[in-house]
C-alpha positions in Angstrom: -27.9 10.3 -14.5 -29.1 7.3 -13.3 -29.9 4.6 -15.6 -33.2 2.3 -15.2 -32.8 -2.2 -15.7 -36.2 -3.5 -16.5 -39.0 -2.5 -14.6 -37.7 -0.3 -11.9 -38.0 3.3 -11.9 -36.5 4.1 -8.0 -34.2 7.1 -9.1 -31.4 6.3 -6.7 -30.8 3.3 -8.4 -27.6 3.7 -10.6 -26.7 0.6 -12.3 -23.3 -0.1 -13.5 -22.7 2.1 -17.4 -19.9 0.6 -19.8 -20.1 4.3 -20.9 -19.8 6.3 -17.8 -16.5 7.3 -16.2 -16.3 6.8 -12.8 -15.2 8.7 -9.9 -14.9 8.5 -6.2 -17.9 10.6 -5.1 -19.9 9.1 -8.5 -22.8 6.5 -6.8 -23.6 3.2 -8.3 -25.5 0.0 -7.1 -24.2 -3.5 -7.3 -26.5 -6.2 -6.9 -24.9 -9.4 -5.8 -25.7 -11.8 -3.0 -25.7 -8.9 -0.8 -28.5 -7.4 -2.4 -29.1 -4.3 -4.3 -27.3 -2.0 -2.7 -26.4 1.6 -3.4 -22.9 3.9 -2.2 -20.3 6.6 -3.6 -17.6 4.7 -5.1 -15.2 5.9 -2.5 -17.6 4.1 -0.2 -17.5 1.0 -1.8 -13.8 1.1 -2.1 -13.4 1.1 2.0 -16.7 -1.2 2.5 -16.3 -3.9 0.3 -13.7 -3.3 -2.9 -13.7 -6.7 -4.0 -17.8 -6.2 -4.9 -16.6 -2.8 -7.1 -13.8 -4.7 -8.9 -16.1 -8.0 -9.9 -18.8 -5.5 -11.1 -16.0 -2.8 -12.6 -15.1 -6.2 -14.5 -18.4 -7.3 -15.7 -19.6 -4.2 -17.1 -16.6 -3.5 -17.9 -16.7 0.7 -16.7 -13.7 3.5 -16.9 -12.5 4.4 -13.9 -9.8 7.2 -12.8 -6.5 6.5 -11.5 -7.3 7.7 -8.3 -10.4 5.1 -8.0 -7.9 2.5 -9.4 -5.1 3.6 -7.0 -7.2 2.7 -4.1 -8.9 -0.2 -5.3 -5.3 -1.6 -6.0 -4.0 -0.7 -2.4 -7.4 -1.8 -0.4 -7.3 -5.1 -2.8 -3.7 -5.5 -2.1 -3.9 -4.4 1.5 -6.9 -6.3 2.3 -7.8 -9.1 -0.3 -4.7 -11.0 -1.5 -6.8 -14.4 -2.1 -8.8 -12.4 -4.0 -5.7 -10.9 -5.8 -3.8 -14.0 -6.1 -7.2 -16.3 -7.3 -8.0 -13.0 -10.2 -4.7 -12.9 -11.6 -4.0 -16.2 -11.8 -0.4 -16.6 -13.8 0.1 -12.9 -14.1 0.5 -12.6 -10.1 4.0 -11.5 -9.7 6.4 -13.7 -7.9 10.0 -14.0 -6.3 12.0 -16.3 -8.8 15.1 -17.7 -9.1 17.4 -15.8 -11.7 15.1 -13.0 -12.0 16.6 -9.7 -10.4 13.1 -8.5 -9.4 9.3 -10.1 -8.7 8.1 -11.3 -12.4 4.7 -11.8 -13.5 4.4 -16.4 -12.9 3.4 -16.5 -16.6 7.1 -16.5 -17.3 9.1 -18.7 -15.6 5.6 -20.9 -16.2 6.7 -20.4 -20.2 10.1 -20.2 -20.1 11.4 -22.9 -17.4 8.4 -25.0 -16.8 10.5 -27.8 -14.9 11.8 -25.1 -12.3 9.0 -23.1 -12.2 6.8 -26.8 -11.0 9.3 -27.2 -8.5 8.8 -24.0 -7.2 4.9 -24.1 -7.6 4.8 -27.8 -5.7 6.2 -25.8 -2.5 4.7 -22.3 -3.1 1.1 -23.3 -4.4 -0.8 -21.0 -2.5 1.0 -18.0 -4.0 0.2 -18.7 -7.7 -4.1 -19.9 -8.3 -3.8 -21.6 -11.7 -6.7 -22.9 -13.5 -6.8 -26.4 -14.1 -6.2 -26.2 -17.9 -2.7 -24.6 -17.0 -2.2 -27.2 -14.1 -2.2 -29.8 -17.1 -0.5 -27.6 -19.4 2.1 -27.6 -17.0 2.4 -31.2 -15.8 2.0 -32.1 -19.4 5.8 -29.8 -20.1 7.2 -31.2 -17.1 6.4 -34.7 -18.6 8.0 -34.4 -21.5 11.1 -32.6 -20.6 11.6 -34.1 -17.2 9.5 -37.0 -16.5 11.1 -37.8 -12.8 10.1 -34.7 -11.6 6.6 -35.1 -12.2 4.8 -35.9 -8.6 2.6 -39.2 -9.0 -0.8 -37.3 -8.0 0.3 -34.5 -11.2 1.0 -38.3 -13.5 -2.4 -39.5 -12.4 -4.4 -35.9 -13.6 -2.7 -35.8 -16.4 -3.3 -39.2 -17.8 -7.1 -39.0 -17.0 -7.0 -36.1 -19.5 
């Protein structure tokens, strides 16, 4: 069951396996800056979830939906930085002529002046990557020039 990286045999190390499904009582070690460290899944889910998900995205491994139920809620619950940085544009947000929250990405694509207006007052609800930061400022620029803040001018004419 346990599968061995280079040249260590210790048999309770279970490394991450793009082919295994996981489940809560299923163990596996992460190494990180933490070290090499070894738990069930459900324990890593209440001790440190944010660990599971970078590693459940690296590998990438199958998980159930009760593993992914709970890493949602603890992630959600407990990690919204985390959340907010991972998603990126597809964070959902509170918007202005949309009934319900919608994913950033489309008021971003659809109404880039309002949505920069909203992002200028809300920016630590919506992590954007520098290449969509420009992408943005550069819309705003062409379709609405006066609304461009002077610091969002100055990035994008250094690009």
């Amino acid at each position: 069951m346990s599968s061995d990286q280079g040249d260590d045999f210790n048999v309770n190390i279970f490394y991450p396996n793009a082919e295994k499904y996981y489940f809560l009582k299923d163990p596996l070690t992460i190494v990180d800056e933490g070290g090499v460290r070894t738990k069930r899944v459900m324990e890593w889910l209440s001790e440190d979830p944010v660990a599971f998900d970078i590693v459940r995205k690296e590998t990438p491994f199958k998980v159930n939906k009760d593993v992914f139920d709970i890493l949602i809620s603890k992630l959600n619950a407990h990690h919204k930085e985390y959340v907010k940085k991972v998603l990126g544009l597809k964070f959902k947000i509170e918007f202005k002529g949309y009934s319900r929250p919608v994913q950033a990405a489309v008021p971003y694509s659809t109404k880039p002046v309002d949505f920069y207006k909203w992002w200028c007052s809300n920016q630590e609800n919506v992590i954007m990557t520098i290449e969509e930061k420009v992408k943005l400022f550069n819309k705003v620029y062409l379709l609405k020039p006066t609304v461009l803040k002077r610091e969002h001018k100055n990035l994008i004419k250094k690009t």
